[in-house]
C-alpha positions in Angstrom: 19.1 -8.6 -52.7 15.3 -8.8 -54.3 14.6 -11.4 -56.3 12.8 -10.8 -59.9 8.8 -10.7 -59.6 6.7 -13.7 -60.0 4.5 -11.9 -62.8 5.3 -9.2 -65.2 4.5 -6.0 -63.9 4.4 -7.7 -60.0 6.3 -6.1 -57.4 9.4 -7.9 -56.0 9.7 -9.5 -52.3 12.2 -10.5 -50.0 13.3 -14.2 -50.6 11.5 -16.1 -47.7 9.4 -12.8 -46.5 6.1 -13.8 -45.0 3.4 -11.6 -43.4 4.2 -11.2 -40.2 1.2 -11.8 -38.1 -0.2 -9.2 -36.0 -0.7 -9.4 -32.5 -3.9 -8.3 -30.4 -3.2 -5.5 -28.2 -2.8 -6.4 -24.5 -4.0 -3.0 -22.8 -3.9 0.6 -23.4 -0.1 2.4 -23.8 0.2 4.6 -20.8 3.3 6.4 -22.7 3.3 10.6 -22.7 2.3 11.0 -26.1 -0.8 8.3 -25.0 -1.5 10.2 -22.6 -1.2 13.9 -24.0 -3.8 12.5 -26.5 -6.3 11.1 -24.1 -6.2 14.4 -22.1 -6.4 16.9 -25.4 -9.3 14.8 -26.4 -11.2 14.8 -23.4 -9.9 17.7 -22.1 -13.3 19.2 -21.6 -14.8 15.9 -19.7 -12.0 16.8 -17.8 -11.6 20.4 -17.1 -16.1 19.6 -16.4 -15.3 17.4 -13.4 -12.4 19.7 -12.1 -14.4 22.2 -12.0 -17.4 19.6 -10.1 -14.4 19.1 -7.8 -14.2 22.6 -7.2 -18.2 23.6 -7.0 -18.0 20.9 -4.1 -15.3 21.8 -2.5 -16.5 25.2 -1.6 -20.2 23.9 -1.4 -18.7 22.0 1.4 -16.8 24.5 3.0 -19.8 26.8 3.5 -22.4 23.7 4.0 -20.1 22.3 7.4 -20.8 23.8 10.5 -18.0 25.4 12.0 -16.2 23.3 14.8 -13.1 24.0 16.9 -10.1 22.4 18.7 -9.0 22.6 22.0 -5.8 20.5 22.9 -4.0 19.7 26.1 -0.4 18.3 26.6 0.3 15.3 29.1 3.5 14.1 30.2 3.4 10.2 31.2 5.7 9.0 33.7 6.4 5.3 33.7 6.8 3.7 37.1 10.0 3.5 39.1 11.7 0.3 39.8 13.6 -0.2 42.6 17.8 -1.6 41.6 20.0 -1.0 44.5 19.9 -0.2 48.6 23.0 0.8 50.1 24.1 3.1 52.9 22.9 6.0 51.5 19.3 5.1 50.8 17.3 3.6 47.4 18.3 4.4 43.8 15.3 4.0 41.7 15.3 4.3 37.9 12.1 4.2 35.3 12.4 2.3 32.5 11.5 3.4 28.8 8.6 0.9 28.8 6.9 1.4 25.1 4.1 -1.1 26.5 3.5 1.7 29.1 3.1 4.2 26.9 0.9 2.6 25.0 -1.3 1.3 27.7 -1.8 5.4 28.8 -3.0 6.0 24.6 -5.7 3.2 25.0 -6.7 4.6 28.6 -7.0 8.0 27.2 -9.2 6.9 24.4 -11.0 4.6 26.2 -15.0 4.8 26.8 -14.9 4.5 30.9 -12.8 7.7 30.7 -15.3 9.7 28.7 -18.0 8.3 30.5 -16.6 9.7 33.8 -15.7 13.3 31.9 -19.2 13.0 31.2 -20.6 12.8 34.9 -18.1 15.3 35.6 -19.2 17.7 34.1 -22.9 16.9 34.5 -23.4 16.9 31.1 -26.3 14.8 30.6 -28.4 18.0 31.9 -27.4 19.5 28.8 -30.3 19.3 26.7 -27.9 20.7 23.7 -25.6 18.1 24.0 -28.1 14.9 23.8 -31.7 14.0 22.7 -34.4 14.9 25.5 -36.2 11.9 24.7 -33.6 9.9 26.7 -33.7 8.8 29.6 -30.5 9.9 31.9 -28.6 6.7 31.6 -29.1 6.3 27.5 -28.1 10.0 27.4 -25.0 9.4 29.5 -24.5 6.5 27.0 -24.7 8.6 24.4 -22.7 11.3 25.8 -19.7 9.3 26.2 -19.6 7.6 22.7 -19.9 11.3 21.5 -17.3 12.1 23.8 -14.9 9.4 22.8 -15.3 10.4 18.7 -14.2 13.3 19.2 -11.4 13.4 21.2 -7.7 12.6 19.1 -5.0 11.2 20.7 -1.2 12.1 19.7 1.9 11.3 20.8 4.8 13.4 20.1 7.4 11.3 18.7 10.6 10.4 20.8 9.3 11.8 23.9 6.9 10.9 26.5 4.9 13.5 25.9 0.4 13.2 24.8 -1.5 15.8 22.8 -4.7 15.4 23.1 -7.2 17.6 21.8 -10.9 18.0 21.4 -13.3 19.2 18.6 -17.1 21.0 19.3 -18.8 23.4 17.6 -18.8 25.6 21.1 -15.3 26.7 21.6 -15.9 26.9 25.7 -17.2 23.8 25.9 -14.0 22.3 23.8 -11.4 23.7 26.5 -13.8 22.7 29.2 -14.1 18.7 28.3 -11.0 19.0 27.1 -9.4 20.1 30.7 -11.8 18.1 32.0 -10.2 15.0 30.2 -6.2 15.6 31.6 -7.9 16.0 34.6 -10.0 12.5 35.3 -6.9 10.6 33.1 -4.7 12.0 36.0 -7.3 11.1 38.8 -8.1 7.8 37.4 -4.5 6.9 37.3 -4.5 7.8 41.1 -7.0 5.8 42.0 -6.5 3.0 40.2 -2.9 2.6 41.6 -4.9 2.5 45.6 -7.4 0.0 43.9 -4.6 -2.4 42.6 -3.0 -2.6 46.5 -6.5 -3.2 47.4 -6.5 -7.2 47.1 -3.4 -7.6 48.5 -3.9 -5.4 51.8 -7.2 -7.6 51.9 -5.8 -10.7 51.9 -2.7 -9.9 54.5 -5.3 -8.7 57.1 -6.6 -12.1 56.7 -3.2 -13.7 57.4 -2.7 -11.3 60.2 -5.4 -11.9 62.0 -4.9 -15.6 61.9 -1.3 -15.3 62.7 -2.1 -13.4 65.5 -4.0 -15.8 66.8 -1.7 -18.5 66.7 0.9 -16.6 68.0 -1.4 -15.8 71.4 -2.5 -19.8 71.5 1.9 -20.5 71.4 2.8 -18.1 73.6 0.1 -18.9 76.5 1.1 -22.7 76.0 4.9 -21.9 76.6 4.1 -20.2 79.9 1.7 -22.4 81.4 4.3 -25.3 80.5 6.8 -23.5 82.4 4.3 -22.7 85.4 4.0 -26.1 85.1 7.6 -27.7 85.2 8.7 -24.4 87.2 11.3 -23.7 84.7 12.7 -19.9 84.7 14.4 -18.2 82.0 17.0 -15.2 83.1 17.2 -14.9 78.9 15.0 -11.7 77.3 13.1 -14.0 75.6 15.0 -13.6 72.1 16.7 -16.7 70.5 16.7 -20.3 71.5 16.7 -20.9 75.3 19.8 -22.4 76.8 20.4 -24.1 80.1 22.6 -20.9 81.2 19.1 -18.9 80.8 17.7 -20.7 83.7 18.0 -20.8 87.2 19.9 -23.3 87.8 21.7 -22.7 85.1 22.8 -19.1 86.0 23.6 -20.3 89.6 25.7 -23.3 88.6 27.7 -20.7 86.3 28.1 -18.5 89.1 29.3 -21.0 91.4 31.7 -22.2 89.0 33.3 -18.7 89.2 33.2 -18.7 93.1 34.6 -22.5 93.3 37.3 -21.4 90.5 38.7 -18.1 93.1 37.8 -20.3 96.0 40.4 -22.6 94.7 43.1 -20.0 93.5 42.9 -18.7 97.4 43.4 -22.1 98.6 46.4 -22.5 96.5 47.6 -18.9 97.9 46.9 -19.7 101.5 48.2 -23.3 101.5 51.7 -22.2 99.7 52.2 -19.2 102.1 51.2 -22.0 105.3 54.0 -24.1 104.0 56.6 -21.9 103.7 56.0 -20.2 107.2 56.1 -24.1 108.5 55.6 -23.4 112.3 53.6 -24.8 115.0 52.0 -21.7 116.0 50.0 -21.6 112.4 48.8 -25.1 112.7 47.6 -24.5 116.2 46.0 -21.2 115.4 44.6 -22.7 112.2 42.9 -26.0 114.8 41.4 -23.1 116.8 40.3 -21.5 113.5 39.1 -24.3 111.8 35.4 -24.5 113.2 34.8 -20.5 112.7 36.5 -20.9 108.5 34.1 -24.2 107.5 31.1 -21.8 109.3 32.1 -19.2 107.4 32.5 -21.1 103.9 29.2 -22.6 104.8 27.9 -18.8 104.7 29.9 -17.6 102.3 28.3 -20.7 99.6 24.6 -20.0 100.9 25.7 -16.2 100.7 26.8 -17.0 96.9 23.9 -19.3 96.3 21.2 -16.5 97.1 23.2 -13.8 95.4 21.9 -15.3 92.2 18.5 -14.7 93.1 18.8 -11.7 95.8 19.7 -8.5 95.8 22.9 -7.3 98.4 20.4 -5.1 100.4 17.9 -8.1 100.8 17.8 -8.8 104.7 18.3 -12.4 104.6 21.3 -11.3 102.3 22.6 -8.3 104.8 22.0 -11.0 107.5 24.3 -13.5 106.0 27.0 -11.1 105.4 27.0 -9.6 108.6 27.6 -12.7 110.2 30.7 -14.2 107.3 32.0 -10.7 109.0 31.5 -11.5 112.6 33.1 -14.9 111.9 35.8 -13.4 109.9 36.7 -11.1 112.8 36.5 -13.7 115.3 38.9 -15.7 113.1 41.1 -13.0 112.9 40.8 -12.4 117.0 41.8 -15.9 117.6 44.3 -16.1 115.1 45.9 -13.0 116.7 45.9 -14.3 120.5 48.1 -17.4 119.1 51.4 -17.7 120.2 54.0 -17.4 116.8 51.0 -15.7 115.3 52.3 -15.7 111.8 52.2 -19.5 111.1 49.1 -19.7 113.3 47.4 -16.8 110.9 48.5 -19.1 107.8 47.8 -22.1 108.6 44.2 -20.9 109.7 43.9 -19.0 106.1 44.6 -22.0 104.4 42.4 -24.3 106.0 39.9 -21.7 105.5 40.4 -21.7 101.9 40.4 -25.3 101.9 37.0 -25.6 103.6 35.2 -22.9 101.5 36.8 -24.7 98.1 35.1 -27.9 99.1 32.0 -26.6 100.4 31.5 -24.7 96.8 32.5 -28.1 94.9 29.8 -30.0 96.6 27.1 -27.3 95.5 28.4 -27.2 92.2 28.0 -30.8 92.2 24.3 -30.5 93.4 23.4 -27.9 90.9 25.1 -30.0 88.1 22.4 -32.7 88.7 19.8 -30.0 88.5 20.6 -28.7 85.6 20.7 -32.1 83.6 17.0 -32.7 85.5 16.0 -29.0 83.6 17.2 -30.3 80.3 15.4 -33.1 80.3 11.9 -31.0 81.0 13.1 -28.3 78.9 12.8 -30.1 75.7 9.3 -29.2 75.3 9.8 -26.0 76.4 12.4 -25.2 73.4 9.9 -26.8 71.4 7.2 -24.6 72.3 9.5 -21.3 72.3 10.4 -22.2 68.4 7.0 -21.8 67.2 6.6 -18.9 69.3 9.1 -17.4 67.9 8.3 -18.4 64.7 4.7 -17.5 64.6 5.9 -13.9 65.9 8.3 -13.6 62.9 5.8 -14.1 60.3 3.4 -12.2 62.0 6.1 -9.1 62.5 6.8 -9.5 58.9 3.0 -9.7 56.9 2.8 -6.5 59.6 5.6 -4.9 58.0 4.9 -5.6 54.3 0.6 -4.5 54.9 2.3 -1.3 56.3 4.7 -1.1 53.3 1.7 -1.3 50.6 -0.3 1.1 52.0 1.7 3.5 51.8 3.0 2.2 48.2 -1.1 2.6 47.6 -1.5 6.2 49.2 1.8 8.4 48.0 4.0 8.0 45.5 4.6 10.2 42.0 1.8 10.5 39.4 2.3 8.8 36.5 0.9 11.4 34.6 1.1 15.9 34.6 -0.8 18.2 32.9 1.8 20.2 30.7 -0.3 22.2 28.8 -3.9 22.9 29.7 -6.3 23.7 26.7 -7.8 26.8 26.1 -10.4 28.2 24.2 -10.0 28.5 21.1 -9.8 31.7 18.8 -11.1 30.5 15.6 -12.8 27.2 14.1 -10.3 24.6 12.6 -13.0 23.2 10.1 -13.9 23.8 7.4 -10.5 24.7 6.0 -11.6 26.6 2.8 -7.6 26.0 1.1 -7.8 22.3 1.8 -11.5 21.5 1.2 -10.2 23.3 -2.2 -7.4 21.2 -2.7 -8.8 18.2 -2.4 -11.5 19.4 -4.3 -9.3 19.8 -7.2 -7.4 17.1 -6.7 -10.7 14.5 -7.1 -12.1 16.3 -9.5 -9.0 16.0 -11.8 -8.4 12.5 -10.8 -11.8 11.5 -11.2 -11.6 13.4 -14.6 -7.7 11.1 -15.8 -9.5 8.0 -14.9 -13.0 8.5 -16.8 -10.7 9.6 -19.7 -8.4 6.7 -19.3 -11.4 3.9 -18.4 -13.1 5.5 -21.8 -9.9 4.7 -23.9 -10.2 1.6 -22.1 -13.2 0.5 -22.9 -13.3 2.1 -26.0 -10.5 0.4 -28.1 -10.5 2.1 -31.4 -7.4 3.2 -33.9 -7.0 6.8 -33.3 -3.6 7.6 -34.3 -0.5 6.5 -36.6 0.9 5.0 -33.1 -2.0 2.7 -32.7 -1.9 1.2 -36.6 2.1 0.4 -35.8 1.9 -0.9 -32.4 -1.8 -2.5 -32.4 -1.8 -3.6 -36.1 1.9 -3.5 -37.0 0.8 -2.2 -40.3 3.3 1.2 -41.8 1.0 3.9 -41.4 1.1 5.5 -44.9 -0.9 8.3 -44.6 -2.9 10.0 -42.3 -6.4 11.6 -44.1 -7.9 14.5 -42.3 -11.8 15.2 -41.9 -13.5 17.3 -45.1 -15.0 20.6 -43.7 -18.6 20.7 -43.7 -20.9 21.7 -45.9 -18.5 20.7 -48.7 -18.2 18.1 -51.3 -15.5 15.6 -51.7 -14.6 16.4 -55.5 -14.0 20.0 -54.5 -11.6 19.1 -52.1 -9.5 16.7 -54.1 -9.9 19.2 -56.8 -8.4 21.9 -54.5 -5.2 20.6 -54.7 -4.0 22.7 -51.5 -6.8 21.6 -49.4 -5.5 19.1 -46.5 -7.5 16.8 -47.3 -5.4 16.7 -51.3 -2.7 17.1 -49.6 -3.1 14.1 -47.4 -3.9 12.1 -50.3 -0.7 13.1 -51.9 1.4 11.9 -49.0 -0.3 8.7 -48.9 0.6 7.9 -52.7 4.0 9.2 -52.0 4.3 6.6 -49.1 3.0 3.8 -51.9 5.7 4.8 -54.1 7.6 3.6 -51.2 6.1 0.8 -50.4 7.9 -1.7 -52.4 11.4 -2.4 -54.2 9.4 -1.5 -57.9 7.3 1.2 -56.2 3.7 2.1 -55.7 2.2 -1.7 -57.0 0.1 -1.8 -60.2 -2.9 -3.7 -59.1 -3.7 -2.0 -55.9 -6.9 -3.5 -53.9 -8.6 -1.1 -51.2 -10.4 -2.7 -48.6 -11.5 -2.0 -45.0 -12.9 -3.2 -41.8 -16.0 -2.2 -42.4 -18.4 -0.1 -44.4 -18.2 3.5 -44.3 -14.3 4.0 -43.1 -13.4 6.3 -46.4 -11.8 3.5 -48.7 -14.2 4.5 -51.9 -12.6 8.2 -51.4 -9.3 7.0 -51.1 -9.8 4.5 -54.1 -10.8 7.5 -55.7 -8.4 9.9 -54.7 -5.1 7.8 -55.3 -6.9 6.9 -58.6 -7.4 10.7 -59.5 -3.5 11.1 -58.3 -1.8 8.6 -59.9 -3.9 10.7 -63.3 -2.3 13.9 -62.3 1.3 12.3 -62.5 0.9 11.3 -65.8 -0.1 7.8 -65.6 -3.1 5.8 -66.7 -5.0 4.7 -63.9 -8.1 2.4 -64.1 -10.8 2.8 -60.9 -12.2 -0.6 -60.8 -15.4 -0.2 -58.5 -15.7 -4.1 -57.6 -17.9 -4.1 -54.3 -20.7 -6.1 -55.8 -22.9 -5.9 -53.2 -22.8 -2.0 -53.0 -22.0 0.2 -55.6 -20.2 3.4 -54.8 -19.3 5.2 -58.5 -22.1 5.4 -61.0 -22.0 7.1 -64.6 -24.6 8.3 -66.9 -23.9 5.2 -68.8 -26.7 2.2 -68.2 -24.2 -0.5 -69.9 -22.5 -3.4 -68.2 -19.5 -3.3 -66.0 -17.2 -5.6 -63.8 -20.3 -8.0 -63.0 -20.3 -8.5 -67.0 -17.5 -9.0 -68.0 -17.0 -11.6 -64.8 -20.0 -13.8 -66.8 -18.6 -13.6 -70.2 -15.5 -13.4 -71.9 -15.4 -9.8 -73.7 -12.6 -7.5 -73.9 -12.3 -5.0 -70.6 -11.9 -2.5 -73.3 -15.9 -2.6 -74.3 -16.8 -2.0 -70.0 -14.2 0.7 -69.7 -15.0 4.2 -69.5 -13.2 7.4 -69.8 -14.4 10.4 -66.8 -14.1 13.5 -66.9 -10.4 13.5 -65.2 -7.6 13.5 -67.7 -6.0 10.1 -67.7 -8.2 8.4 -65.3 -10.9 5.5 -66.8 -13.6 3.7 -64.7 -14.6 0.2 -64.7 -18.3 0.2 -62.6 -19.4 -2.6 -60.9 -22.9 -2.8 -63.3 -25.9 -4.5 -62.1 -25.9 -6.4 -58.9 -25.2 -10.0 -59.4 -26.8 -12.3 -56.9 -24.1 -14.3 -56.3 -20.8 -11.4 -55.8 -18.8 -14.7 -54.0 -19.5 -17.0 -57.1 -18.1 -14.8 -59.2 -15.5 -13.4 -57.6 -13.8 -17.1 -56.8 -13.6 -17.8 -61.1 -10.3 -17.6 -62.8 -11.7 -14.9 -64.6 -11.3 -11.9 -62.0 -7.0 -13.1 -62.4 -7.8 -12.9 -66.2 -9.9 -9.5 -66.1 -6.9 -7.6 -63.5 -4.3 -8.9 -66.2 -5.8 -7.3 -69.2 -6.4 -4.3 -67.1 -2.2 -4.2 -66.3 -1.5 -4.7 -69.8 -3.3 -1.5 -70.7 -3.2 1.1 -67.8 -0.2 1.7 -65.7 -1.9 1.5 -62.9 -4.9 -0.3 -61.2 -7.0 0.7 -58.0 -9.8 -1.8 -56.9 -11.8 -0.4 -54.5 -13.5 -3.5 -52.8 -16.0 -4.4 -50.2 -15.5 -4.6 -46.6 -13.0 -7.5 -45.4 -14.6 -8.0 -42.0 -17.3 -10.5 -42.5 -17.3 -11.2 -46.4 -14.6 -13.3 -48.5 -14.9 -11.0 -51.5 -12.0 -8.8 -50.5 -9.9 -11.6 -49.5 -10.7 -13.3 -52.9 -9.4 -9.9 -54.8 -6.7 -9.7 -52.6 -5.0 -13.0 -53.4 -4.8 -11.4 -57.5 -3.7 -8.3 -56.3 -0.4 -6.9 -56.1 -0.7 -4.7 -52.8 -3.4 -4.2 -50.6 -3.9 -1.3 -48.4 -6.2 -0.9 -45.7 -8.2 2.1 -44.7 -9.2 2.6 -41.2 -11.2 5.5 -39.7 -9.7 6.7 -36.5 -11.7 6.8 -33.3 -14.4 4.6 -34.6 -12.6 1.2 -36.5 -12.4 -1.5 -32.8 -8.8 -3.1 -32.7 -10.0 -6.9 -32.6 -12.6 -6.3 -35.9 -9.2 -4.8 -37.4 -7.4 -7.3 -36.7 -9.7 -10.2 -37.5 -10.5 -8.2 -41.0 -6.1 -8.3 -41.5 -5.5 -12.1 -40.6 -8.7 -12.7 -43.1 -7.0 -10.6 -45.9 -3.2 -12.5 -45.0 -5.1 -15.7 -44.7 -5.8 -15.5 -48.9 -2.1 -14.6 -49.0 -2.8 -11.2 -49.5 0.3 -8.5 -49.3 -1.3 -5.8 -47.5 1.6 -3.1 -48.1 0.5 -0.9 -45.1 -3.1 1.3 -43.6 -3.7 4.7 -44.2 -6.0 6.2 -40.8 -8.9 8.4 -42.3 -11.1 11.1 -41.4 -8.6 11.9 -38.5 -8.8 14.8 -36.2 -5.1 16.2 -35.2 -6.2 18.0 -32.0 -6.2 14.8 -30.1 -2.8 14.2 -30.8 1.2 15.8 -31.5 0.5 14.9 -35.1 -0.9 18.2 -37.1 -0.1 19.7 -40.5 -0.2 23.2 -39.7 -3.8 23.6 -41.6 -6.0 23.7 -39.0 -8.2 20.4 -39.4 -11.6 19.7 -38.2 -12.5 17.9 -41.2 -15.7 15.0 -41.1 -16.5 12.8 -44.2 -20.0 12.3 -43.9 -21.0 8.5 -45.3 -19.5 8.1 -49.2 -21.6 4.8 -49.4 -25.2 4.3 -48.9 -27.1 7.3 -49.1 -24.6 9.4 -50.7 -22.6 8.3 -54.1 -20.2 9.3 -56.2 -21.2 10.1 -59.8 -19.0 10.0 -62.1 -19.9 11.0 -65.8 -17.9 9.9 -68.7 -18.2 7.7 -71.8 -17.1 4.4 -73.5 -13.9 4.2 -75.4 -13.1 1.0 -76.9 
């Protein structure tokens, strides 16, 4: 619902409305109509540096020297690991070890390795290559940093597979180094795997040789300790010794057995002898009985010896012969015995008897030998520990310097050549398409960002989008530029010129403006001087005449003039200083229905004046007789004269010039004007040029005002009417 207006005549208001306060734009609006503008209006600083973009990038296409690529492929082979030994032999399997891989990119690219291509290839004896003025080692220096920035390193993705790949501006040379690279890396690799066994072999030819040594000092000691003690071992020499190893030891286990069958025949004979029970076997057995204990005497020596002798010894031939002379005379007597039977088993019995007891007092002798031996063999088994010991660790570092190197010597390459590079058919640089396409591609991006950094910088109103968003004023009208070479009153007075026409449209939108319509006291006012608000005070003034109404043109910038008339008779400034009629400062022009009310002479003090009840009084009597009243005022940035006009005023519009009026001035020129309480009904954006934007009228613009204040006026010519 709108309320009834404060003053006759006074547009109505929303109850409660209050100016909304505009608020400083924050950046520049990157939306696609934004940016269609900013590239239609600098569309040729634009298109200029694309085309710099493409001048440079075939300037540098035929400017680079020509250089070409020769590549190789590598396969790297991570080292096996060894998981499981059985029956069959060793599994080994290698491990996808990224680290590896890795390590093998680095040594590829590393400096050592192009310094060796380098002496490789002998190339510091190519003058070509590096500066004479060197001497061999700076060239070889030089040589391998040149070497190392231009070789690339790739890896081909999930595989463990290299390309490498070198650039020079002689193709044969690029396959040569090239080849010459897969060939040291594999090499290197080589050699550095024998290198890394080196310490170790190194240090276990050290233990060796000591262990050796000690091993030689153990063994003599054990043997001139059992020189010494005359302790002999039957053993081979492996394990601890034990007392049936030695001597004694093996005898007193033979005789064991011998006393063990000595005694079963015993048992034998003297069983048989009792159960044949006569007295010829215990007489033949008392004849017998001297011949059996000689012969059991032989038979334990013969025994006793056999541990030591072979059968074929004489002293062992010897001593059988005669247990067999003995045996047969044993058997002669025992056969001349009358009842020959018992006599024969009684004689075998005390035989077997005699040998049983002869044996059990050996066995008793060597008993008490072999406790003497293991007393004195204490240190013995002492000294046989370390010698075995020392020959274990020597037998083992032995076995372990054997084992690394042949690790050192053999074993797979952890690298193969795949592909071997060849010389090239054609340079890879310059690429004319890219060089191009990048060429372009700056040139236009470089071109969008000095566009976008200008409209950056340069914050002005250009278009009906920036009055609502940066001023949030209603863009009423949008005025194009005049054409040059021609005056303003022939435009407005060509009534289908765009410049009338805009005009038109911007009264229309005042009609609008308010509840009541266009407002009756209507103040125009701008930023700053020289923005087109004189022509629009002019041409709304001239319009409002052509639909019939009365329209007084109030020209009340005191400190600048704009309309003059033949007429050298007061004006606004008078009638301020006195009380007379504004029917005796009016005057009629030449326009049917529109009267002018100059400014007159100067006054010194425009501020003075303008603050006294009698500008409220002056607008009042002007309402009263005209139907409408346009005020074209000074400047609002800087001065309080507009603001003072505006407070009396019913609307206010402000003109702004596109591409020239600054937001902040704008904005500091509307909060003065809203300050005073002004109602500032909306802006109308002058002296626009529609090829920087969507917005056009279908006319064709390229209009420019030129200055209306200043230098150039507008004259009016028309007389009093009282």
């Amino acid at each position: 619902m709108w309320p009834v207006a404060e003053r006759p005549g006074e547009p109505a208001l929303p109850v409660g409305w209050t100016p909304p306060a505009p608020k400083e734009a924050t950046g520049l609006d990157l939306s696609l109509g934004t940016l269609w503008r900013i590239f239609w209006e600098w569309r040729w600083l634009i298109l200029g540096l694309f085309a710099l973009g493409l001048a440079g990038g075939v300037a540098a296409t035929l400017l680079t020297t020509p250089l070409y690529r020769s590549a190789a492929t590598l396969e790297l082979n991570p080292p096996t690991v060894q998981v499981m030994e059985n029956s069959k032999g060793v599994e080994a399997v290698g491990p996808e070890d990224r680290s590896f891989l890795a390590t093998q990119y680095g040594l590829l690219a590393s400096r050592s390795l192009a310094e060796r291509v380098a002496q490789d290839l002998n190339l510091a004896s190519n003058e070509d290559l590096a500066p004479p003025n060197l001497d061999r080692r700076q060239r070889q220096d030089y040589l391998a940093g040149l070497l190392a920035g231009n070789l690339t390193v790739e890896p081909v993705p999930n595989s463990r597979l290299v390309r490498i790949a070198y650039s020079s501006e002689d193709p044969q040379l690029a396959a040569r180094i090239i080849n010459a690279f897969a060939q040291a890396f594999i090499t290197t690799n080589i050699e550095r795997r024998y290198q890394a066994s080196s310490h170790a072999r190194n240090f276990l030819q050290r233990q060796i040789g000591n262990l050796k040594g000690e091993l030689e000092r153990s063994e003599r000691q054990l043997v001139g300790y059992a020189q010494q003690q005359g302790i002999i071992n039957t053993g081979n020499g492996e394990g601890q010794t034990t007392d049936a190893q030695s001597l004694p030891g093996s005898s007193l286990v033979a005789l064991n057995a011998a006393l063990a069958a000595a005694q079963t025949r015993r048992i034998a004979a003297e069983q048989r002898y009792r159960q044949a029970g006569g007295v010829g076997a215990a007489e033949a057995n008392e004849r017998t009985s001297g011949l059996r204990s000689q012969r059991a005497t032989l038979e334990a020596e013969y025994q006793e010896k056999a541990q030591t002798f072979r059968p074929d010894y004489p002293d062992m031939v010897r001593l059988r012969t005669r247990i067999d002379a003995l045996d047969q005379a044993m058997r002669s007597e025992a056969g001349g015995v009358v009842g020959s039977r018992a006599t024969t088993l009684r004689a075998e019995y005390q035989a077997a008897a005699a040998e049983e007891n002869s044996l059990r007092a050996r066995v008793a002798q060597l008993q008490g030998d072999v406790l003497d031996l293991r007393g004195r063999s204490i240190q013995y088994t002492i000294l046989q520990r370390e010698v075995d010991t020392n020959r274990s660790l020597y037998e083992g570092l032995l076995q372990r310097y054997r084992e690394i190197g042949v690790a050192g010597a053999t074993g797979t390459s952890q690298a193969s050549i795949v592909d071997s590079g060849r010389v090239p058919g054609g340079p890879y640089s310059p690429n004319l398409l890219f060089n191009l396409l990048v060429g372009m591609g700056l040139g236009l991006a470089a071109g969008l960002a000095a566009a976008l950094l200008i409209e950056f910088i340069n914050d002005t109103i250009k278009t009906p989008e920036d009055v609502r968003e940066k001023l949030k004023l209603a863009s009423l009208g949008v005025i194009p530029r005049k054409t040059k070479g021609r005056d303003l009153i022939d435009e407005l007075d060509d009534q289908t010129s765009p410049i009338s026409e805009g005009y038109f449209a911007l009264l229309t939108s005042l009609q609008f403006s308010t509840a009541t319509g266009a407002p009756r006291s209507l103040l125009i006012t701008s930023t700053r001087a020289s923005e087109g608000k004189s022509s629009t005070a002019l041409a709304l003034a001239q319009n409002f005449a052509r639909l019939g109404k009365s329209a007084l043109l109030i020209d009340a910038d005191l400190r600048k003039p704009t309309f003059l008339t033949d007429s050298q008779g007061g004006g606004l400034t008078t009638l301020l200083t006195s009380g007379e009629s504004i029917a005796t400062r009016v005057m009629k022009t030449e326009i049917q229905g529109l009267w002018l009310l100059p400014c007159g002479k100067v006054p010194p003090n425009p501020a003075e004046l303008l603050a006294s009840p009698r500008l409220r009084a002056i607008l009042e009597e002007a309402m009263s007789r005209f139907d409408v009243v346009v005020i074209d005022g000074p400047p609002a940035l800087g001065l309080a004269d507009a603001a003072m006009m505006a407070a009396v005023c019913q609307g206010t519009l402000l003109v702004v010039e596109s591409g020239r009026t600054r937001t902040r001035p704008a904005l500091e020129a509307l909060n003065s004007l809203r300050m005073s309480g002004a109602k500032v009904v909306g802006a109308a954006l002058t002296k626009y040029r529609h090829q920087s934007s969507r917005y056009g009228y279908g006319y064709g613009y390229g209009y420019g005002y030129g200055k209306v204040g200043g230098s150039q006026e507008i004259r009016l010519i028309g007389q009093r009417d009282a």
